[in-house]
C-alpha positions as CSV (number, residue, x, y, z in Angstrom):
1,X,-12.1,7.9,37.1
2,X,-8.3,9.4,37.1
3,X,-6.6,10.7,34.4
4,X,-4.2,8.1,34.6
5,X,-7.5,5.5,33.9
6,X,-8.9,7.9,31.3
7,X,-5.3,7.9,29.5
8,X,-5.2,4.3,29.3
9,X,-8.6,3.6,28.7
10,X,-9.5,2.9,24.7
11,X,-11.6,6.1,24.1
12,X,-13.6,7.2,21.2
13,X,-14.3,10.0,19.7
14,X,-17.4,12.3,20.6
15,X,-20.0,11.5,17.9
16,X,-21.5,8.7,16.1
17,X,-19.2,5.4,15.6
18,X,-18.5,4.1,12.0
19,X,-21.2,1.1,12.5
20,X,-23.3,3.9,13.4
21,X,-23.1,5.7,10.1
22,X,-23.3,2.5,8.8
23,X,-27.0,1.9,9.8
24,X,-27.9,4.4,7.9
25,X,-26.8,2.9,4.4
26,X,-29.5,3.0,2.0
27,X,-28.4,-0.9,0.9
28,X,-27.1,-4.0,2.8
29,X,-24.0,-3.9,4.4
30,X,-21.5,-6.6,4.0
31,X,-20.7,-8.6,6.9
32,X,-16.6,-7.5,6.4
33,X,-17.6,-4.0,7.2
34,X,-19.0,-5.0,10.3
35,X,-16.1,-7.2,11.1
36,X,-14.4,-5.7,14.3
37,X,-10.8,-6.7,15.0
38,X,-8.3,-6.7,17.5
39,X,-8.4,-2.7,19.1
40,X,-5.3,-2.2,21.5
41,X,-2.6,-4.0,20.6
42,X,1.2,-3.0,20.2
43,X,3.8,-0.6,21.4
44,X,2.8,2.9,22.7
45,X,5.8,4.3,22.2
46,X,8.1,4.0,19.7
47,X,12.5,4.4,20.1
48,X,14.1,6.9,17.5
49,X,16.8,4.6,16.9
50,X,14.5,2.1,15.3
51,X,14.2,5.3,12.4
52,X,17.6,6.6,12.5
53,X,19.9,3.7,13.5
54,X,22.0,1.9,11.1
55,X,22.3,-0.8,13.5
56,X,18.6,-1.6,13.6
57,X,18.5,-1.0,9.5
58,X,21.4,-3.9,9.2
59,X,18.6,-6.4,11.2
60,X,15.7,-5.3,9.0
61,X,17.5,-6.2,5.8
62,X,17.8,-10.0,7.4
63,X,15.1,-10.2,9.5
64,X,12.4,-8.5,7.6
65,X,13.2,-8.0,3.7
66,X,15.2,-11.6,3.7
67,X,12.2,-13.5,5.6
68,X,8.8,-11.8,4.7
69,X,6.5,-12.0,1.8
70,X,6.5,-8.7,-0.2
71,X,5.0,-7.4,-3.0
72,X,7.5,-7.2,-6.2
73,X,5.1,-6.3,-9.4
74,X,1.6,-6.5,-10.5
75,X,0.5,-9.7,-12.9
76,X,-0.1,-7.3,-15.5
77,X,3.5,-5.8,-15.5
78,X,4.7,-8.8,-17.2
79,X,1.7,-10.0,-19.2
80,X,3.5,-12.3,-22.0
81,X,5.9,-14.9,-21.8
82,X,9.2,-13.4,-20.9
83,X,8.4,-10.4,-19.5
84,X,10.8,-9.6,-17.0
85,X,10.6,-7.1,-13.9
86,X,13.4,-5.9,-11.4
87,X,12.3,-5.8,-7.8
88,X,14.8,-3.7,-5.6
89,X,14.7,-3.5,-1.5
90,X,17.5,-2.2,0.6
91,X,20.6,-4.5,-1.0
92,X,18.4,-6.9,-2.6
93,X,17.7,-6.8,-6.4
94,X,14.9,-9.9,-7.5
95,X,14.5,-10.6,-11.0
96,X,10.8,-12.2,-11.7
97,X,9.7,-13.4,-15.2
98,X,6.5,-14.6,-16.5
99,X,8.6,-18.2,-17.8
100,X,5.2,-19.6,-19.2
101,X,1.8,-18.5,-19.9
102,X,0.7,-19.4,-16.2
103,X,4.3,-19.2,-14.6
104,X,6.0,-16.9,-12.4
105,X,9.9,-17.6,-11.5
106,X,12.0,-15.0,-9.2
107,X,15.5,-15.3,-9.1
108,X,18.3,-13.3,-7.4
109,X,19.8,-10.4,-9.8
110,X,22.8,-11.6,-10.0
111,X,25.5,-13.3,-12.9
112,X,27.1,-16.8,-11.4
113,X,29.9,-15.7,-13.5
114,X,31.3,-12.4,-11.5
115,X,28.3,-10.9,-10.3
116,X,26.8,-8.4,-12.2
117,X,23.2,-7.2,-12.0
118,X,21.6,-9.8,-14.8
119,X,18.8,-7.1,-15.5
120,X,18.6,-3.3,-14.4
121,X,15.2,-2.1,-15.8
122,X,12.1,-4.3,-16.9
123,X,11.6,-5.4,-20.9
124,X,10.8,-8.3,-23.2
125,X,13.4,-11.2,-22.9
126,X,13.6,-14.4,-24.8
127,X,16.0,-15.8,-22.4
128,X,18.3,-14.4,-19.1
129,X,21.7,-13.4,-20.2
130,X,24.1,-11.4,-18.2
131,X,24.9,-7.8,-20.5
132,X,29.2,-8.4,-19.5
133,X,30.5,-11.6,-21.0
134,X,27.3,-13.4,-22.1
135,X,26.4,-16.1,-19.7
136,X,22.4,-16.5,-20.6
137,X,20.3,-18.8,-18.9
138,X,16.6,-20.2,-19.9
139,X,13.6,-18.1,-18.5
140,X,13.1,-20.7,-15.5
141,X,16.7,-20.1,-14.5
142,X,18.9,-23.4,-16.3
143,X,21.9,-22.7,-17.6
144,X,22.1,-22.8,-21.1
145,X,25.2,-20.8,-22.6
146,X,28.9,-20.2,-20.8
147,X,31.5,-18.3,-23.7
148,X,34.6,-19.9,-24.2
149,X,33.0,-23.0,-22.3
150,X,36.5,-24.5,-23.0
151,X,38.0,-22.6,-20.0
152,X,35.3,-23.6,-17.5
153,X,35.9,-27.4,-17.2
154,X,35.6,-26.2,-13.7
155,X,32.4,-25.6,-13.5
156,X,29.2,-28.3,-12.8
157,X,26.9,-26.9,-15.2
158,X,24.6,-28.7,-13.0
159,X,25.0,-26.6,-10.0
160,X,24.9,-23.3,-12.0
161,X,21.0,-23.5,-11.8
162,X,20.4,-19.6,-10.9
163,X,19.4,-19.1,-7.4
164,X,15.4,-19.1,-6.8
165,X,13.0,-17.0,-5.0
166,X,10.0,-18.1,-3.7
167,X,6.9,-16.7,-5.9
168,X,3.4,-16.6,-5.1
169,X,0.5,-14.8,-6.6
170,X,-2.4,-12.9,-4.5
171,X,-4.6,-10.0,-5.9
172,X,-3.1,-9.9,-9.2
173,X,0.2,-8.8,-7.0
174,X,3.4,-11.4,-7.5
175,X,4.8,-11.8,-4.0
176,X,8.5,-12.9,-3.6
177,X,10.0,-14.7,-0.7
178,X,14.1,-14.7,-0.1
179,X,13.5,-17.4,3.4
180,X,12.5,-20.7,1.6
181,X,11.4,-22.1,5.1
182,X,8.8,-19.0,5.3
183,X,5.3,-20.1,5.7
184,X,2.9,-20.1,2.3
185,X,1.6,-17.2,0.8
186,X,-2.0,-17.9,1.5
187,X,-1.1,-18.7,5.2
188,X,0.4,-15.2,5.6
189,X,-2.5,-13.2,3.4
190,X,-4.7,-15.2,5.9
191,X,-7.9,-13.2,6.4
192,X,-7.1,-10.3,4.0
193,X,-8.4,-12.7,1.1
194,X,-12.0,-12.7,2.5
195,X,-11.8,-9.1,3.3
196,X,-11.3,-8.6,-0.2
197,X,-13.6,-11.3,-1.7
198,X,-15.9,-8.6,-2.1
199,X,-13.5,-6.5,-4.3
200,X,-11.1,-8.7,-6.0
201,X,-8.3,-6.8,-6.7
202,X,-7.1,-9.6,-9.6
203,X,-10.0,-8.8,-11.8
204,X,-8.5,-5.0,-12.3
205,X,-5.8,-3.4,-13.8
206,X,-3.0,-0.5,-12.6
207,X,-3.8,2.5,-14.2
208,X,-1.6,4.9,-12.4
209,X,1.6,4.3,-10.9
210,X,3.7,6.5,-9.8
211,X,7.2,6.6,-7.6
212,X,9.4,9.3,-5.8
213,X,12.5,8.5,-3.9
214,X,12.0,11.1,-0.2
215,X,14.6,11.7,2.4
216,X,12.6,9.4,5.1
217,X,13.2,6.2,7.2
218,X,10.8,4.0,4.9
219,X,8.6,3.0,8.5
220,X,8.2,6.6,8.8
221,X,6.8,7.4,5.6
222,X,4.1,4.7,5.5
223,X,3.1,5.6,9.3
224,X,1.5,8.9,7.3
225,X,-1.0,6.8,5.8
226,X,-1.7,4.3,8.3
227,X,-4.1,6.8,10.0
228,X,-7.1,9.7,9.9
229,X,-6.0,11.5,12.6
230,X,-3.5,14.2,11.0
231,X,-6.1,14.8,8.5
232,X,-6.9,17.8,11.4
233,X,-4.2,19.6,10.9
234,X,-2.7,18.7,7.6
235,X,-5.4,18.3,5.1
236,X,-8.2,20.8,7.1
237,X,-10.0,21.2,3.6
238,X,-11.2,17.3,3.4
239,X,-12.9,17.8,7.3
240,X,-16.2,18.8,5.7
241,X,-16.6,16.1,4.3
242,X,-14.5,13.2,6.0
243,X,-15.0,11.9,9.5
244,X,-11.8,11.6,10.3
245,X,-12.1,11.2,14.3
246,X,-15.4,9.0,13.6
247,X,-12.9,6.5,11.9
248,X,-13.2,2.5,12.7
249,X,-9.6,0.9,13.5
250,X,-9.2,-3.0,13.4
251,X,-6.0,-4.9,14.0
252,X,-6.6,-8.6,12.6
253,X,-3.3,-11.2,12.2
254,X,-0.6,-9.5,9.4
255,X,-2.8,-6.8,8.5
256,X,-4.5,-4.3,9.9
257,X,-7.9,-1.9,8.7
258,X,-8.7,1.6,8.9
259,X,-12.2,2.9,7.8
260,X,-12.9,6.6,7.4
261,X,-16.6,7.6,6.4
262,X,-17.0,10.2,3.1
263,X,-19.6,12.6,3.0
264,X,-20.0,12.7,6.7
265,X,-18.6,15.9,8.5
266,X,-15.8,16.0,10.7
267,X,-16.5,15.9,14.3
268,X,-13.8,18.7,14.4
269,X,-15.8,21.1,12.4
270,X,-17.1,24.6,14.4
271,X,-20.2,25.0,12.9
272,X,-23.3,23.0,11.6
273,X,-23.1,22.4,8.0
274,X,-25.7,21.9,5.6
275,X,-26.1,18.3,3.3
276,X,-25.3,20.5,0.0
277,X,-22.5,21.7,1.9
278,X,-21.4,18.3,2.7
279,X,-21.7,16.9,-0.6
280,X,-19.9,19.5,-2.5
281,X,-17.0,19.3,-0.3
282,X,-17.1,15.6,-1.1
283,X,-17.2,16.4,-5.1
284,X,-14.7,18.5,-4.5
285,X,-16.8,21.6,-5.8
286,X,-14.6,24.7,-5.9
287,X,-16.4,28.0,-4.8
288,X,-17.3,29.4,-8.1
289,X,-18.4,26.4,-9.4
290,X,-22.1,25.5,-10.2
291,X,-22.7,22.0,-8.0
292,X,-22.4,18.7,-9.7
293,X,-25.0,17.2,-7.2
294,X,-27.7,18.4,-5.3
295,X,-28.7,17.3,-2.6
296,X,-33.2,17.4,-2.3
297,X,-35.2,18.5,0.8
298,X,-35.2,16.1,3.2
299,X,-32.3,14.2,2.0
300,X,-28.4,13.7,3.3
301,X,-25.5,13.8,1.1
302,X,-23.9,10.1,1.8
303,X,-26.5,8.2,-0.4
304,X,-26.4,10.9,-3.2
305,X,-23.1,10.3,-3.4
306,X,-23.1,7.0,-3.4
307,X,-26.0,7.0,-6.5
308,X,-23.4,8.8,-8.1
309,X,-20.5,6.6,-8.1
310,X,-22.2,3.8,-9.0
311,X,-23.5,5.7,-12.1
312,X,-20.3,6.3,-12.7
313,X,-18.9,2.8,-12.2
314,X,-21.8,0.9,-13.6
315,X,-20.1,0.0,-17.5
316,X,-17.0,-1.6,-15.7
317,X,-19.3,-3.5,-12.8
318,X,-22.3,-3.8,-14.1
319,X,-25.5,-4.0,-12.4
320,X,-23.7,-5.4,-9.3
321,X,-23.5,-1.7,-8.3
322,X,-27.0,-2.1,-7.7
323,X,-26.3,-4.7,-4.7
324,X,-23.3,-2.1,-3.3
325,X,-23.8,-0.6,0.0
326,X,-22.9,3.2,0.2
327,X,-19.9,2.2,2.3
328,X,-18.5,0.6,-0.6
329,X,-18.9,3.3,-3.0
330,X,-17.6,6.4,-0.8
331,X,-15.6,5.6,2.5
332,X,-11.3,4.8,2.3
333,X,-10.8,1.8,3.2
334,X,-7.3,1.1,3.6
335,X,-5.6,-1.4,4.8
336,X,-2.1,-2.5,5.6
337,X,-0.3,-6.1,5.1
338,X,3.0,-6.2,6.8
339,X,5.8,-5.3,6.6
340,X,4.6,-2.1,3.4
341,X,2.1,-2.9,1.5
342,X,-1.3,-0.8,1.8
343,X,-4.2,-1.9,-0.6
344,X,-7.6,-0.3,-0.4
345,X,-10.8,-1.9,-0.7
346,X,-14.6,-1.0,-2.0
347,X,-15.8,-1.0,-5.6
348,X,-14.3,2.4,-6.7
349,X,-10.9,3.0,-8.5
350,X,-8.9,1.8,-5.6
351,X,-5.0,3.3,-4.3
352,X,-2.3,1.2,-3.2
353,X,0.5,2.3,-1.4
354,X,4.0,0.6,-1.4
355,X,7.1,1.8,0.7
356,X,10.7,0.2,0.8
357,X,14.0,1.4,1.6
358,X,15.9,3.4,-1.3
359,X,18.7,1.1,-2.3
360,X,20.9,0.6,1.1
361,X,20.3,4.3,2.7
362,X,18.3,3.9,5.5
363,X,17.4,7.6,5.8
364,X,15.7,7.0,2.2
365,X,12.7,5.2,0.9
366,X,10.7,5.0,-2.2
367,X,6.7,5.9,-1.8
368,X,4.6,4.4,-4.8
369,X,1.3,4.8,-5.3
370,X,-1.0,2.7,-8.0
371,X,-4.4,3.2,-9.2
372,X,-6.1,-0.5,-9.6
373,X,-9.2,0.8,-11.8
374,X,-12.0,-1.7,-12.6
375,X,-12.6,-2.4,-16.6
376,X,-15.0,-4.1,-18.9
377,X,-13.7,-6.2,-21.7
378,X,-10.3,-6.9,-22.4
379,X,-7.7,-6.0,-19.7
380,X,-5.9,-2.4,-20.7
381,X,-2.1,-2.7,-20.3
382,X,-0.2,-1.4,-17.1
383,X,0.8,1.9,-16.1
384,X,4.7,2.4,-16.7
385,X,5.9,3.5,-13.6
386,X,6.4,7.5,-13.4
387,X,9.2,8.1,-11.5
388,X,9.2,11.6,-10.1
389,X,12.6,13.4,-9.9
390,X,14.6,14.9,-6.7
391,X,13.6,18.4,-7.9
392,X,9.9,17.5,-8.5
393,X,6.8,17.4,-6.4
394,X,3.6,15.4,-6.5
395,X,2.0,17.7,-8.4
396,X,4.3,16.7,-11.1
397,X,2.0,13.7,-11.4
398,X,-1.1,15.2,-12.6
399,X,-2.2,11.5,-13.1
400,X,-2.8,11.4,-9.9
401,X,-5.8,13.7,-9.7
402,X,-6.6,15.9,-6.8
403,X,-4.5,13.3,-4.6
404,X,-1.1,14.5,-5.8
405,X,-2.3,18.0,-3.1
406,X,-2.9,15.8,-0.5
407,X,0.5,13.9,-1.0
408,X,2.3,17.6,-1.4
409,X,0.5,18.2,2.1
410,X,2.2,15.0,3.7
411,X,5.5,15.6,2.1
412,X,6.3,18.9,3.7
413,X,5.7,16.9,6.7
414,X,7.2,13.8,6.6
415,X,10.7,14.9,5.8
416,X,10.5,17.0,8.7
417,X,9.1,15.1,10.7
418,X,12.8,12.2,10.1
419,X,14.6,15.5,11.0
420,X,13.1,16.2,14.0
421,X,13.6,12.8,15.0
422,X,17.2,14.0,15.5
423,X,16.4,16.6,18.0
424,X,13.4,14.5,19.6
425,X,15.3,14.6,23.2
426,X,13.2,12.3,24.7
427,X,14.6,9.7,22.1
428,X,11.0,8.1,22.1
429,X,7.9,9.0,19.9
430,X,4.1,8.4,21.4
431,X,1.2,7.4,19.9
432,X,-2.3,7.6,20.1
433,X,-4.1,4.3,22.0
434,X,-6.8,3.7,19.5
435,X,-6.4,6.2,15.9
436,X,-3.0,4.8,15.8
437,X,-3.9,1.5,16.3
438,X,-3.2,0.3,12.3
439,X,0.8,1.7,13.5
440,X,0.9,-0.1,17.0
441,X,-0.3,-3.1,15.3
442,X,2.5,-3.0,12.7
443,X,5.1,-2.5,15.4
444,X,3.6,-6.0,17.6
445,X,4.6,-7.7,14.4
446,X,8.4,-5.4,13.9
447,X,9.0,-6.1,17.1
448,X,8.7,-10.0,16.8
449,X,10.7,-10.2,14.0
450,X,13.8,-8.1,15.3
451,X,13.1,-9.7,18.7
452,X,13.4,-6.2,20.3
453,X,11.7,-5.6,23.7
């Protein structure tokens, strides 16, 4: 074989596959973990215009955040009747309000009368009513009050409806839709529902949520957690324990899947390391510390971790931790719906991840990330969302656990990494054929929608 057929041949990594560690689970594994996908599919290489132009930016905002299904709020952010939640992407400002008990209406942020944002933070309202001269609309968008009515003879109340967007509910997540011709909600989720029939995401709540506005093209920031493979050289303390390069990448219709085995070493690793060693890297045991598990003779560390978490999981699930494979309990599995949302799935607290441009600055994004915890009993309220400042870190969030490091990790790359795009004289980045499959995939569907070549 030449190294021009080894390059463009989809290779794996030396070591056992992911359905390989999968045969060892210690319960039945669901048929959507052995699911394979699409695996070579998209662009290889990737212009730097498409991250620093303000040309290509201008065609996103139509093509992308004016015609796609995106995620504005969680069900649970506006529990009550006339709760009300302000959804902002590049120039676009949505307005969504629960207008019933089982009702969600979106509207565009804006007064008929001369414009100004109708909302600018979410709250309780018993009706829409603009905060400059008083023009108030009902909570499913009718006109109901214009001062000084006398001097608007003018106007057809019966075309000062406000302006709808599309709404559709998946996951306990409220989608909005600007493009009223855009195919339905459930036609776009398309197999991501059955992925997830397994772990409903509807039946749990946010926990944590928190936001931080970072000097990056908003593609470029999600790309970080679309993949295993920096985990190498960016997060080398997760290696023992995470088999980063033993990772399973699938590419299905608008979303994509990555699966990245816990409690399972990294091929990269120099030397042999024992189960204990394994497991404690996976509990996250700190040197000094007395283990939390042990791991008996003749035993590996994937199952005892697994017991574990479903200990710990079992008053919010119940006995169906029982049925669980160890898959569920341990591994990430994280997927991606286009164009920025990135749910995880299995039966633990689960992260989301959310990226959108920062106002109209191209060269800015926001990251979010929420916890969706499971619960027993009544549903506890949402998180508020924590908004990090520009002169704090992750670690600011200590909500966030041991994550907010790992985040820290990515951040001192990712803003250098939109620099560097400046300098890259090749004006072209590369990626990897198969552990960058989740970001190829994404970029089959970008390139559709700008119609770029």
């Amino acid at each position: 074989m030449t190294r021009t057929e080894q390059r463009t041949r989809a290779d794996r990594s030396p070591g056992p596959s992911y359905q390989d560690i999968l045969d060892t689970d210690t319960h039945e594994v669901p048929d959507i973990l052995r699911m394979k996908g699409i695996e070579d599919i998209g662009p290889l290489e990737i212009p730097t215009d498409w991250y620093l132009s303000r040309d290509v930016y201008e065609r996103e905002k139509q093509r992308i955040w004016r015609r796609r299904w995106q995620v504005a709020c969680r069900e649970e952010d506006i529990p009550e009747v006339g709760d009300s939640w302000v959804y902002d992407v590049a120039d676009l400002s949505i307005l969504v309000v629960r207008s019933a008990s089982d009702t969600f209406k979106a509207f565009y942020n804006a007064c008929l009368h001369r414009g100004r944002s109708l909302r600018d933070l979410p709250g309780r309202i018993n009706n829409i009513q603009c905060p400059f001269h008083g023009f108030t609309w009902s909570l499913d968008g009718a006109p109901t009050r214009l001062p000084c009515d006398w001097d608007f003879g003018h106007v057809d109340i019966s075309e000062f409806h406000l302006p709808e967007v599309r709404v559709a509910t998946w996951g306990g997540f409220i989608f909005i839709n600007p493009d009223p011709a855009a195919e339905p909600l459930a036609d776009f989720i398309g197999g991501l529902d059955h992925q997830f029939s397994r772990w409903p995401l509807e039946q749990r709540y946010k926990s944590v949520h928190v936001a931080k506005v970072i000097n990056t093209n908003w593609k470029l920031a999600q790309e970080a957690f679309m993949e295993s493979y920096h985990s190498i050289t960016t997060h080398p303390e997760l290696l023992p324990s995470l088999g980063d390069a033993n990772s399973q990448y699938d590419a299905f219709d608008n979303f994509s899947r990555a699966i990245s085995p816990t409690a399972f070493p990294s091929p990269h690793m120099t030397r042999q390391l024992t189960e204990q060693e394994i497991l404690d890297s996976a509990a996250f045991k700190w040197d000094d510390e007395e283990p939390m598990l042990v791991v008996p003779d003749g035993a590996t560390a994937r199952p005892i971790l697994a017991a574990a978490m479903r200990e710990q999981f079992r008053q919010s699930l119940g006995a169906t931790v029982d049925e669980l494979s160890d898959a569920e309990m341990v591994d990430a599995i994280y997927y991606s719906l286009y164009p920025n949302l990135h749910p995880w799935g299995g039966c633990s607290t689960l992260i989301t991840y959310r990226f959108r441009p920062y106002r109209d600055d191209h060269q800015r994004s926001v990251m979010e990330c929420m916890y969706l915890s499971p619960f027993s009993g009544t549903r506890p309220p949402a998180a508020t969302v924590h908004w990090l400042g520009d002169d704090e870190n992750w670690l600011a969030a200590p909500e966030l656990g041991l994550l907010a490091n790992v985040f820290q990790q990515d951040m001192i790359n990712l803003e250098s990494m939109h620099k560097g795009l400046r300098n890259n004289q090749r004006k072209k980045t590369v990626l990897g054929r198969y552990q960058e499959l989740k970001i190829r995939h994404f970029y089959s569907i970008y390139c559709r929608d700008m119609q770029l070549a």
